[in-house]
Residue, then its C-alpha position, 0 to 999 in steps of 0.5 A: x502529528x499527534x492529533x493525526x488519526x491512523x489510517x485503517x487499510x482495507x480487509x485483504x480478501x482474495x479473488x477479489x478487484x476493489x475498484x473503489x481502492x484504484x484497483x485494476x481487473x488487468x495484471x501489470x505490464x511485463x515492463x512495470x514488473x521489472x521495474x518494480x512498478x507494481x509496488x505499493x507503499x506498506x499500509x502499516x509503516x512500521x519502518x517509518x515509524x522507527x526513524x520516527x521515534x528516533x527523530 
């Protein structure tokens, strides 16, 4: 693990769709928000990292 590169996220722009990162011109479906299903895992995992360390 201690040979892996972080990874970078992308700038955050506004008003824009990033094709090329999966992205979609069209808003979820009403049914996907409910459920949660429009969430993306956190780019920086701070969270993971802590029970990392502690491991």
């Amino acid at each position: 693990m201690l040979r892996l590169k972080p990874y970078i996220p992308a700038k955050k722009v506004t008003n824009t769709v990033r094709l090329n990162a999966n992205e979609s011109p069209f808003s979820v479906t009403d049914n996907a928000e409910a459920m949660s299903l429009n969430l993306y895992p956190d780019a920086v995992p701070y969270r993971l990292e802590v029970q990392l360390l502690i491991i």
